[in-house]
N, C-alpha and C positions, 0 to 999 in steps of 0.2 A: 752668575753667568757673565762672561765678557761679551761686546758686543757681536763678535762672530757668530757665538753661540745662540744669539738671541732667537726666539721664535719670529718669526714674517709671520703675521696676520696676511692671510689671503686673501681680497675683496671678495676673487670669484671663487671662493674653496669651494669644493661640491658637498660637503658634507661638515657644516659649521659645528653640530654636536661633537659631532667626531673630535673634531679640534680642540672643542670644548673641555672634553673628557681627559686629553690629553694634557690640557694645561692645569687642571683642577687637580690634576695626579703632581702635577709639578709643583703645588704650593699653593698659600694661599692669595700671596701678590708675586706674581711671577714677571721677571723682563721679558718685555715683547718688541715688536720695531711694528710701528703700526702706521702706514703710507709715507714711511721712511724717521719718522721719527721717534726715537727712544723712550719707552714710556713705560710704567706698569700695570700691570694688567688685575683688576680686582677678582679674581676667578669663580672666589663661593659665597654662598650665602650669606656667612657672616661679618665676612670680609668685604664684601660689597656694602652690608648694612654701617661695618663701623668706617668705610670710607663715605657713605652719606651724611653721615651723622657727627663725626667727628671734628672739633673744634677749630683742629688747628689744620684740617681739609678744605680749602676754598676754591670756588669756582672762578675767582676773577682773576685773570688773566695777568694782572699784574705781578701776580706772584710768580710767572714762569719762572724759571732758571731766563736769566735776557740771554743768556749765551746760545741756550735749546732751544731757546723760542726766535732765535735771527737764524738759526740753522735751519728750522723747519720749511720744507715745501709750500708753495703759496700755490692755493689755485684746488686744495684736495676739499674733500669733504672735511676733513677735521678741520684744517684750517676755518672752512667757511661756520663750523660750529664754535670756534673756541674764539674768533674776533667778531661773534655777532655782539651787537651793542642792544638790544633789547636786553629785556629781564632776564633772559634764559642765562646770562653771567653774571648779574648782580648780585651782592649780596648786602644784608644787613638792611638798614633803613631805605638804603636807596632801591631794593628788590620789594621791599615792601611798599615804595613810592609808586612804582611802576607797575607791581600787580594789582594793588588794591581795586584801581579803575575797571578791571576787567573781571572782579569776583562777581559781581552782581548780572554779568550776561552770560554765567553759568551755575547761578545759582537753580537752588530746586525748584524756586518758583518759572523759573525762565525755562528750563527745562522741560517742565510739565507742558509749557504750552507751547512746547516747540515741537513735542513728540507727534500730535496729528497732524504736522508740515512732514516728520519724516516717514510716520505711518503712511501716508499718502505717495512721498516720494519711492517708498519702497515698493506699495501698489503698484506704480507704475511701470516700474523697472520687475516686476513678475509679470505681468501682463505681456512686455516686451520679451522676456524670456518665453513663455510659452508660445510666442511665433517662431521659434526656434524648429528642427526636425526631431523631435524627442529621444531620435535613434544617432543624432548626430555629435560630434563635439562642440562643447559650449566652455569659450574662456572663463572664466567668474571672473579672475578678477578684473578681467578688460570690463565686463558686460553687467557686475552687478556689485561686486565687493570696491571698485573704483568710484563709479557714478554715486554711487548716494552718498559718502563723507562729502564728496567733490561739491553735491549742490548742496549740501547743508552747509557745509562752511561759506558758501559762494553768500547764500541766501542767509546768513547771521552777519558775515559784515556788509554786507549790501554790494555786492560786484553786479554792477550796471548790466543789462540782457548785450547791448550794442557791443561788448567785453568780453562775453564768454566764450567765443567761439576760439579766438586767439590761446585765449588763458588758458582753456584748455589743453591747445594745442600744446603749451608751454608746461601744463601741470602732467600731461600723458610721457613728457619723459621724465622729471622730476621724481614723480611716481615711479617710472619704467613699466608703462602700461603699453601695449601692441609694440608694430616693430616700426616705430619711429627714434628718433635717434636719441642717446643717451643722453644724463644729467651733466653738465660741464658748465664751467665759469661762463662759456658765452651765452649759454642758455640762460642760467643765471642773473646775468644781464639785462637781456630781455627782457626776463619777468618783471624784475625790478623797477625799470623802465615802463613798465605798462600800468605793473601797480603804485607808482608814483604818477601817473597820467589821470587812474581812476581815483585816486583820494584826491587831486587837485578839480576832477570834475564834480565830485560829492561837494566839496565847498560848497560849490554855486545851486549843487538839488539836495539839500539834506533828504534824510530817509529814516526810518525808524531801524536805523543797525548800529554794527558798533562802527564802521569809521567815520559815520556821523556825533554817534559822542562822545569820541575821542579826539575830534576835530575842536568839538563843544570845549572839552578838558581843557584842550591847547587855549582856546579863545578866550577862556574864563579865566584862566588860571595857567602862564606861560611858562611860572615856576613846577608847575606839578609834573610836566610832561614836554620836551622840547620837540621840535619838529623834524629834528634826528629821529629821536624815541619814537614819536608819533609815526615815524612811516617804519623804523625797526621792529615795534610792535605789531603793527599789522603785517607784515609780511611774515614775520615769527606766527601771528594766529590763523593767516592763510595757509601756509604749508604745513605748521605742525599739526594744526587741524583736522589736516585729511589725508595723509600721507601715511603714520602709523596705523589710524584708523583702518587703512584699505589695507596695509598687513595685517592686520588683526584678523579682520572678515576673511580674510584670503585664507592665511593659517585654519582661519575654526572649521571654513568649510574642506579643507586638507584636511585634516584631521577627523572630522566627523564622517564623511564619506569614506576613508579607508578603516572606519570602526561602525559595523554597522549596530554591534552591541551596544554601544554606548549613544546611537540615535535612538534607539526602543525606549531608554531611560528618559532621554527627554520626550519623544512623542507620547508613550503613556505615561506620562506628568510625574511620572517616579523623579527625577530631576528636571530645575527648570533651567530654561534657555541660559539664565547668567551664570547660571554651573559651569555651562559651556563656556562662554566666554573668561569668567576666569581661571579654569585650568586651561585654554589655549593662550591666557596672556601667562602663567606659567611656567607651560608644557613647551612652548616655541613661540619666545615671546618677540614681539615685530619689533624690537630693536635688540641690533647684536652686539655691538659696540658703541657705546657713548661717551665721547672728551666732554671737560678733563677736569678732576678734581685736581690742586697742587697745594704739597706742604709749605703752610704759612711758616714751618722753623721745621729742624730737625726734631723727627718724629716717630714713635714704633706703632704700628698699626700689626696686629696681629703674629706677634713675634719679627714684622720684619722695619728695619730700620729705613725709612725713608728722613732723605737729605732733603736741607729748605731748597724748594724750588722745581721739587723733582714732580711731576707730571701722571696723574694714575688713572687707568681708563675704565670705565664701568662696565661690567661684563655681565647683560641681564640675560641674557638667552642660558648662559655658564651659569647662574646665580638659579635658575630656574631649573635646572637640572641637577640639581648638588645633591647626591645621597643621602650628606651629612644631617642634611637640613627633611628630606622629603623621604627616607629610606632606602631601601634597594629596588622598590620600585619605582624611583624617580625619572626615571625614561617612561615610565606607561600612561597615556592618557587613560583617567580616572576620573570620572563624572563624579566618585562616590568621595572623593579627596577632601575631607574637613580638619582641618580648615585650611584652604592655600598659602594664602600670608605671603605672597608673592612680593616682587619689588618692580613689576615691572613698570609700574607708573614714577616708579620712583620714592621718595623718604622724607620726609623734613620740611622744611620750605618751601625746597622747589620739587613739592612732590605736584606731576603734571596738572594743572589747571583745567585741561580738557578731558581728563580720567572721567568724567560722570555722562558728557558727551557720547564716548565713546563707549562707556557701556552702552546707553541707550543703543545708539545706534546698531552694535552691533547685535544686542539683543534683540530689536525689529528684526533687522535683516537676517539672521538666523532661525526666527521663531517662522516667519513669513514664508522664507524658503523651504522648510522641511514640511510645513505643512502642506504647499503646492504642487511639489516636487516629491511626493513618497519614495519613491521608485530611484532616487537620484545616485547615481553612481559614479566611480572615477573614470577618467578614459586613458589616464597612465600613472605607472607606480609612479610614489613619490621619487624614486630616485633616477627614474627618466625626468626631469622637470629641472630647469636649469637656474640656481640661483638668484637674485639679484645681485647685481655686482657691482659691493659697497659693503663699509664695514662696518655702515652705519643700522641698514635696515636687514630685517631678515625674514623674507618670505621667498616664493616664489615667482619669478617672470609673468608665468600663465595658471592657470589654475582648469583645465580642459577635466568636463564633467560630461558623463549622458543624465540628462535632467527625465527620461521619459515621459509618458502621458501626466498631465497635470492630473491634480486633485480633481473628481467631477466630474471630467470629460467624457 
């Protein structure tokens, strides 16, 4: 394709499958122009798997094409992905240097005994739903699929109470949660700004989280982790934390209330809750597009030739609906689907770090919610419900439900 011909990735498309479908019919790495920059696009399942996985695919940015990468737009969401300086571009030893510190405050053990903080956070935010009108519209994911990634992550790296209120304010567009204003460079800023203010106050009050012993890391040991790294990493584990997460929740309860067949399966214990969550990380998985892998040399990936330097974008929402890979019913949410084999955490090394997190999570908050909420229904088709718009995440704005009478009442 020449560049006129190229596909424009839409931010705001209304219908991202759609697109999906479209491009998956067009090959298996297809030219796209994705917030202006020339890139390829990984479309199917296989082709996503051997762009993760392949040798001569790397994520550090040096390899751009220098000529694509001074032409590219500064200020977009890719950009802000593709020159973050945390782990999330590392590779090799030095991704290994910088993850390693952070395996252990997601391990199993850590995890178990985080789940009665989230078990309880989720109480919370049900209790606050049932003050609701039962008969009325209820956001999710302003009012429930938002709030509890939010305070779990707040409450693992230690974000100060005197902080939250701000941060919030900062993470509700971020997010693109109610109608405050949208995610931008200046917001961006901000945040930045705020969370380099609380990890210079955590110095002076250490706490039992992680920007306390990450701080420890820096102290102990200046080579393992610099103070670049050190605030790149946290701000990387603040946002990516809770941000997919609240697509996820958002997506399952989409999805689970416009099937009411496929809620029976989990209420009567024929499937359980993590059925759900991973055929929704699948079926519509909370990220749509993600930069950028680039070939280290001239390379063929799946019949097609990529030049050194050339730029390829992951296509997991595309990857999750591949026939090829899931059959011709790979459009239908299927509780009974064995086995998923999803990608959408990702592959290899930097297969997501917060993937065990985030099952947890979303699995409380789905098991919690159906059990209190019976009756719970949608209060518009999915295709009244307006995108986010970004090319990065893929849920919806709002998530408007009738929750009815609670379990009991």
């Amino acid at each position: 394709m020449t560049d006129d011909s190229r596909f424009i990735l839409d931010p705001a498309t209304s219908d991202l499958h759609a697109d999906n479908d479209r491009l998956r019919r067009a090959g298996p790495l297809v030219p796209v122009t994705a917030e202006g920059v020339p890139v390829w696009a990984a479309t199917r399942y296989a082709t996503l798997l051997a762009v993760l996985t392949h040798p001569d695919m790397s994520r550090d940015i040096r390899f751009w094409d220098a000529a694509a990468r001074a032409a590219a737009p500064s200020g977009t969401a890719i950009d802000r992905i593709v020159t973050d300086t945390s782990m999330l571009n590392a590779e090799g030893e030095e991704h290994r240097r910088l993850r390693q510190p952070l395996t252990a405050a997601f391990s199993p053990r850590r995890l178990k005994a985080l789940r009665p903080r989230i078990e309880q956070l989720t109480a919370e935010l049900i209790d606050r739903l049932a003050g609701f009108p039962p008969d009325q519209p209820v956001d999710m994911r302003k009012e429930f699929a938002y709030p509890l990634p939010r305070d779990v992550i707040s409450y693992m790296i230690g974000i100060p109470d005197a902080h939250q209120e701000r941060l919030h304010e900062l993470t509700d567009a971020v997010a693109q949660i109610g109608g405050g204003p949208d995610d931008s460079p200046e917001l961006r800023h901000d945040l930045h700004v705020l969370l380099g203010q609380i990890i210079e106050e955590r110095r002076g009050t250490p706490g039992e989280d992680l920007i306390t012993d990450l701080i420890e890391l820096r102290e102990r040991d200046g080579g393992r982790l610099s103070n670049d790294e050190l605030f790149a990493t946290i701000e990387l584990l603040f946002i990516a934390g809770h941000v997919t997460t609240v697509n996820l929740i958002t997506n399952a309860i989409g999805a689970l209330v416009n099937a009411p067949d496929q809620v029976k399966l989990l209420t009567s214990g024929e499937c359980p809750f993590s059925a759900a969550v991973e055929e929704t990380l699948r079926w519509d998985s909370p990220i749509a597009y993600f930069p950028m892998r680039y070939a280290r040399r001239d390379v063929e990936v799946e019949g097609v030739a990529l030049r050194a330097g050339e730029p390829v974008l992951a296509c997991f929402a595309s990857a999750g609906r591949d026939p090829e890979q899931y059959g011709e019913s790979a459009h239908v949410y299927d509780l009974t689907r064995q086995p998923v084999n999803h990608l959408s955490f990702g592959h290899g090394p930097h297969f997501c770090l917060g993937a065990p997190l985030a099952r947890l999570e979303a699995e409380v908050a789905l098991s919690a919610l159906f059990a209190a909420f019976p009756q719970i229904a949608p209060a518009a088709a999915p295709e009244e419900l307006a995108p986010l718009n970004t090319l990065l995440g893929n849920s919806t704005r709002t998530m408007p439900v009738l929750l009815g009478p609670r379990a009991g009442r």
